[in-house]
N, C-alpha and C positions, 0 to 999 in steps of 0.2 A: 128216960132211957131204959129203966128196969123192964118197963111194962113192956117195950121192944124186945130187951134180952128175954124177955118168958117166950111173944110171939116167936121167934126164929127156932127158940130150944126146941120148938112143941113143932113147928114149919118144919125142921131139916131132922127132925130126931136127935139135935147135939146137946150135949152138955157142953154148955158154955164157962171159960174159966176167967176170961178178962175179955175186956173191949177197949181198944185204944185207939183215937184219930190219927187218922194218916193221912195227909193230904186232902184228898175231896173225898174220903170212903172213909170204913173203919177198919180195922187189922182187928181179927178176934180168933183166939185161942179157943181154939174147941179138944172133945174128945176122942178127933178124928184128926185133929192138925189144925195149921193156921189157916184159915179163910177171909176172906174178903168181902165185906156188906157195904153195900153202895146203894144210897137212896137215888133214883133216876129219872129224871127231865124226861125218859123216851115215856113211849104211850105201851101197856101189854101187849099190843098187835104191833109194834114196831121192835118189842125186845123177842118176840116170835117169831119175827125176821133174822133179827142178828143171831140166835138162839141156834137156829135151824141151818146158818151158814157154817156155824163154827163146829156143828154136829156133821155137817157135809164134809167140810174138809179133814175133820177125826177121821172118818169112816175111809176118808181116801190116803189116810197115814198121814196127815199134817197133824201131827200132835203135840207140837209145842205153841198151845195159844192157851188159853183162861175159861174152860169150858165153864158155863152156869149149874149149879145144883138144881137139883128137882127138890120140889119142897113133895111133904110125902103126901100129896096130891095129883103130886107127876107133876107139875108147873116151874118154870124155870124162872119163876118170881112169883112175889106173893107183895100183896098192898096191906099195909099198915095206916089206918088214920088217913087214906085216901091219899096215902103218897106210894110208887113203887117201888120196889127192893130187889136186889137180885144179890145171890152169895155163890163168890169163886174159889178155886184153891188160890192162895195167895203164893205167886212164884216168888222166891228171896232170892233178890240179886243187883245186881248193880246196872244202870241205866248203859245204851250204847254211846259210844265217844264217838262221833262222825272224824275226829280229828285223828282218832287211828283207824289204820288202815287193816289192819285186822278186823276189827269191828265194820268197818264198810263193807270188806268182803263178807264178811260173814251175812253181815245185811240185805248183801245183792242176792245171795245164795235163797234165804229165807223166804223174801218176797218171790223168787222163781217159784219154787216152792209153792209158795201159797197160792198163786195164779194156778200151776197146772194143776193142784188137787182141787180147787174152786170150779172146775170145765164142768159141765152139765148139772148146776144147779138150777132148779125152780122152785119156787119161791110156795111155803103151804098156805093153802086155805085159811086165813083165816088171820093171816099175817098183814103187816103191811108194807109190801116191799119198797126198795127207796132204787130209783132208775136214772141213773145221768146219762145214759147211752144217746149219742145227738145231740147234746146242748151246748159242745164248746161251741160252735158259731153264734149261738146269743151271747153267751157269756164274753167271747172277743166282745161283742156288737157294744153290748152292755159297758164295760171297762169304759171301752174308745166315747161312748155317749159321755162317759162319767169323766174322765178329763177335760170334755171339750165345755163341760156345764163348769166344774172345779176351775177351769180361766177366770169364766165371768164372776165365779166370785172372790178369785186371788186379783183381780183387778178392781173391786170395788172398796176394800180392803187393804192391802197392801204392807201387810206385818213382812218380816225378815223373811219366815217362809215363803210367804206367798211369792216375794221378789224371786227368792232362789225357784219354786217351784213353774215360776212365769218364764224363767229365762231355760229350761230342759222342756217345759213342754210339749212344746212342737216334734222333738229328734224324739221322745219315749211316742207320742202318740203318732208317728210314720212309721217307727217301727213296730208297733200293733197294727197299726194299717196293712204292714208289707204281712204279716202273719195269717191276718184274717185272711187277705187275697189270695196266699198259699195254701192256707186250708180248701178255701173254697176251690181253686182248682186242684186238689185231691182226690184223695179216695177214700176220703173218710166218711161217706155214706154208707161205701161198702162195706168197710171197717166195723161200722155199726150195728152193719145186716148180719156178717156174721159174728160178730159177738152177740150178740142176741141170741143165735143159732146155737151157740155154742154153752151159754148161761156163765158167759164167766162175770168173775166177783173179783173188785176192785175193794181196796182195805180203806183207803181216802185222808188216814191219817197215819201213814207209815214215816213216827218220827221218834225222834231217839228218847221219850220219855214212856215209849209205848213201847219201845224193845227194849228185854231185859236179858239180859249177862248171868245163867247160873249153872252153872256145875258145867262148864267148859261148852256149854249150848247155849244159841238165843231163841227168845222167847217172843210171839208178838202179845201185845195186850190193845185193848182200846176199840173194839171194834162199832162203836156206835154208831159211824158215819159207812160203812162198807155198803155196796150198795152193787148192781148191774154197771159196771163201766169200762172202757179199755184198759188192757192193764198199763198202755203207755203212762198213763195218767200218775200211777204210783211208781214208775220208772223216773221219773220227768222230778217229780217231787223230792225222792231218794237223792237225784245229780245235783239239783236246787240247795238241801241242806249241804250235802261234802262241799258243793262250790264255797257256800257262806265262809267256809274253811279255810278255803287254800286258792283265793283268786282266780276261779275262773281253772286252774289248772286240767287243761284240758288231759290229760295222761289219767288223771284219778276218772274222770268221765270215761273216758275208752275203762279202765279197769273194771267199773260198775257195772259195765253195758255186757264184758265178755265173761264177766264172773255169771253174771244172771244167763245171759244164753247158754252156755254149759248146761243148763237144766230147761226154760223154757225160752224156745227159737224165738228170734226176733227178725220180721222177713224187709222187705223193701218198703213195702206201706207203712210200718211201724217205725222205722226210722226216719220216714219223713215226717210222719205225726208228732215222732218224739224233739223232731230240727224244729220245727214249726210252735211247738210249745215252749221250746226252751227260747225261741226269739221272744215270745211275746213276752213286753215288759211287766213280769208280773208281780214283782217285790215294789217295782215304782207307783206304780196301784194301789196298792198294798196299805203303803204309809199314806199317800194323797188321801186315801178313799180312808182311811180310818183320822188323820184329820181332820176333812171337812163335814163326814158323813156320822159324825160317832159322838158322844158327848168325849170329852178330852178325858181319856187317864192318865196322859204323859202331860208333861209344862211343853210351853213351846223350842224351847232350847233343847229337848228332847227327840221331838221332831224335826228339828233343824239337824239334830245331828245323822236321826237314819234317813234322812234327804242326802244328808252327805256322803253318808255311806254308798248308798243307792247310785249316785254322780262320781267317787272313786271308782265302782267296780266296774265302770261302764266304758275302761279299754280294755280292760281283761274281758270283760264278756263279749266284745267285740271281736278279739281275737280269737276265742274261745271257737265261737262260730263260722268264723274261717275256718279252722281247726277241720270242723266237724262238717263243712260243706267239700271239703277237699276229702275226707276220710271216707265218709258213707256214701255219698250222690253216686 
């Protein structure tokens, strides 16, 4: 680690005075403040992406996010030993609570925020940009494939899960079915032309360990999946965690929806995108597909229990979407 701490002092210009692990990065004290060094899975043409996003939305006053340092080469990372690095200001703060509603609102607000200053982004030379604009209909397709494969082998089998997971599967994969066929008769082709048109930038992991709480402002951090996509996408996600919350309670969704409009509109197509995603059963997925599809990091008793979960919340999510087909349609 020494021979590290020399590279960076000499990378950033810092004097360095400790280094301490923190979760999946280190926290290091320099002669300029706390920072943040994080060794990174992404590629230098994909952190020139993320890089570039978060320099866009600076420029357009979104300035509460984790910008990168230039190392004094101008580079917003530098490779050590053939691994890559990248060093942030480290914000101190405390994580968001989806369970208060302060924190929600504040969250809806944020992510507005960061959709309207992200409009007219293109992506540099040299980068490698990441595009999901167009691909929720595989991804439905895909899902719906992958339950109807997941039967054949909760019936060859037949462990406690699989019985529970044999006796909902048909009601979760009709109701992806009725999703997909909603999408497709949509507009979400158009939806896609012009978001494209427009270069907006979706965050893709807008979750409470990536928003931080400091000095009476939130922060977002985490941007390695952001990418060209609807901004429904991070709307839909945002409603998703507060539900895990409070059942479904459809009042906290209207609250999210009109916090976030106050700042960036949300018109008739966007609403249906947003009704259409939030039907598809996508926590019931979730746990199937991590499951069958994944070596096991949970016992099976653990999975039996967010199957359970998953099969409690499914009158409240039911009602949920009454809710919301009587409010918006």
């Amino acid at each position: 680690m020494q021979q590290l701490d020399t590279e960076i002092a000499a990378k950033y210009d810092l004097e360095l005075r400790s280094v301490v692990p923190y979760r999946d990065c280190y926290i290091i004290n320099t002669s300029k403040g706390k920072k943040v060094l994080r060794k990174n899975t992404l590629s230098p043409e994909r952190i020139m992406f993320v890089h570039a996003v978060k320099e866009h939305l600076y420029k357009n006053n979104f300035k509460n996010i984790d910008r990168y340092l230039y190392t004094v080469e101008g580079y917003p990372y530098f490779i050590y030993e053939g691994d890559v690095y990248t060093v942030s200001d480290f914000i101190e703060g405390s994580e968001c609570d989806f369970e208060k509603e302060e924190d929600v609102i504040q969250a809806a607000r944020l992510l507005a925020l960061l959709h309207k200053a992200s409009r007219g982004f293109t992506a540099p030379e040299g980068s490698k940009p990441r595009d999901e604009l167009g691909k929720l209909p595989y991804y439905f397709n895909k899902r719906l494939g992958e339950i109807k494969k997941y039967k054949k082998t909760a019936k060859r089998r037949l462990s406690k899960f699989d019985y529970m997971f044999l006796d909902c599967a048909d009601y979760y994969y009709d109701m992806g079915q009725k999703a997909l066929e909603a999408l497709q008769a949509s507009n979400y082709d158009k939806m896609v032309e012009n978001a494209r048109k427009e270069g907006m930038i979706c965050h893709r992991d807008f979750t409470h360990h990536n928003l931080i709480r400091s000095n009476g402002q939130m922060y977002v951090t985490g941007f390695n999946y952001c990418c060209f996509e609807l901004k429904v996408y991070d709307i839909v996600n945002l409603i998703r965690r507060r539900m895990r919350k409070c059942k479904w309670n459809f009042e906290d969704a209207v609250l999210i929806i009109n916090e976030y409009s106050k700042i960036e509109s949300l018109n008739a197509d966007d609403m249906e995108i947003l009704e259409i995603m939030l039907q598809f059963p996508q926590k019931f997925w979730r746990v199937i597909n991590r499951y069958y599809n994944s070596r096991r990091s949970w016992s099976e008793k653990n999975y039996v229990n967010r199957l359970r979960e998953v099969l409690e919340e499914s009158e409240h999510h039911e009602k949920f979407m009454e809710n919301f087909r009587i409010m918006y349609r």
